[in-house]
C-alpha positions in Angstrom: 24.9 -20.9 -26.4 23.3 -22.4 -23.1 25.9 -25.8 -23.9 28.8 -23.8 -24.3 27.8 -21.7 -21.0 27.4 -25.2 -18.7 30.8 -26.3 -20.7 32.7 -23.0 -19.2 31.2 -22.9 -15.9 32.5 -27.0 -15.6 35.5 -26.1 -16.5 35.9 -23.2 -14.2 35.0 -25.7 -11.3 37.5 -28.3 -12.3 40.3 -27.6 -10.0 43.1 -30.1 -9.8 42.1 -31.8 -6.8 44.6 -35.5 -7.2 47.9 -35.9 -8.0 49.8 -39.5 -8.1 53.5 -40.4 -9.4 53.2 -41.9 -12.9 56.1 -42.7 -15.2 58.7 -40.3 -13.7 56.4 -37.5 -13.6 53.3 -36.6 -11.8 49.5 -37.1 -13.3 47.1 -34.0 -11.7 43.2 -34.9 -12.0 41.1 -32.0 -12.4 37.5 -32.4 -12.5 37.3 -35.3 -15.4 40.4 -33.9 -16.7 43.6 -35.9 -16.4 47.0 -33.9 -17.0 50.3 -35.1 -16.9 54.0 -33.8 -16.9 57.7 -35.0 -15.8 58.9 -30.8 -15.8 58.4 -28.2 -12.9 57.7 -25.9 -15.5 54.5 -28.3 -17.2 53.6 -28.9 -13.6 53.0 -25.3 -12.6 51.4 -24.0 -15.9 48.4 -26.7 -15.8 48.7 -25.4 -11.8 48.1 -21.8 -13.1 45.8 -22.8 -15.7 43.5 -24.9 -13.8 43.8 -23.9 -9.8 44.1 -26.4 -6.9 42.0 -27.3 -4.8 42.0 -26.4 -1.0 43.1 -29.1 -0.2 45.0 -31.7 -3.3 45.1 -35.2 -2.2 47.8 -37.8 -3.2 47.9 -41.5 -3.9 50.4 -43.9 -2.4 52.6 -43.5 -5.4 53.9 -40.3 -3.9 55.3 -42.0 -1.2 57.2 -44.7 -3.0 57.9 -42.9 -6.1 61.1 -44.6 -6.6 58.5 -47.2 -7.9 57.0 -44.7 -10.5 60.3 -43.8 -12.4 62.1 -41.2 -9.7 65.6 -41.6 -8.7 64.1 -41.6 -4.8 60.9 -42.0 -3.0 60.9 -37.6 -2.5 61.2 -37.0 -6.0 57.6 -36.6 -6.7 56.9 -34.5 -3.6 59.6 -32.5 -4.5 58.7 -32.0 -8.4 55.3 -31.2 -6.5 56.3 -28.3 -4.4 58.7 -26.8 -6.6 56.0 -26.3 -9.5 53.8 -25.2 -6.7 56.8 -22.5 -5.6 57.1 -21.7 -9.6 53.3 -21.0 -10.0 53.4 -18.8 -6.6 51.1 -21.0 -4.7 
């Protein structure tokens, strides 16, 4: 019982704090949880499910994500704000 209770209050605090281009999609860090998804949809449910941050920092790759397996160096930014405009943030 007192496991599974530090187990759910981790989880609660693991917020998706880093995201970074990979492989055409976007890889979201939450806590020592590592998420990934290429769809707006994907992107915005593990958004819903897990919570951001106050502030969500980004690595390099989402400047030059042309490099990561976009068609352009937006693409990432933009997968980024259109699951954050699906999930209401």
């Amino acid at each position: 019982m007192y496991t599974s209770n530090i187990i759910e209050r981790e989880r609660k605090m693991a917020i998706i704090d880093f995201i970074s281009a990979k492989k055409g999609g976007l890889e979201m860090r939450a806590g020592t949880e590592v998420l990934w998804s290429d769809t707006v949809d994907g992107i915005a449910l593990a958004i819903l499910d897990f919570g951001i941050g106050t502030s969500v920092m980004g690595s390099s790759t989402m400047d030059f994500a042309s490099e990561e397996g976009f068609a352009t160096d937006m693409g990432a930014m933009k997968l980024w704000k259109d699951a954050l405009e699906r999930a209401g943030v």
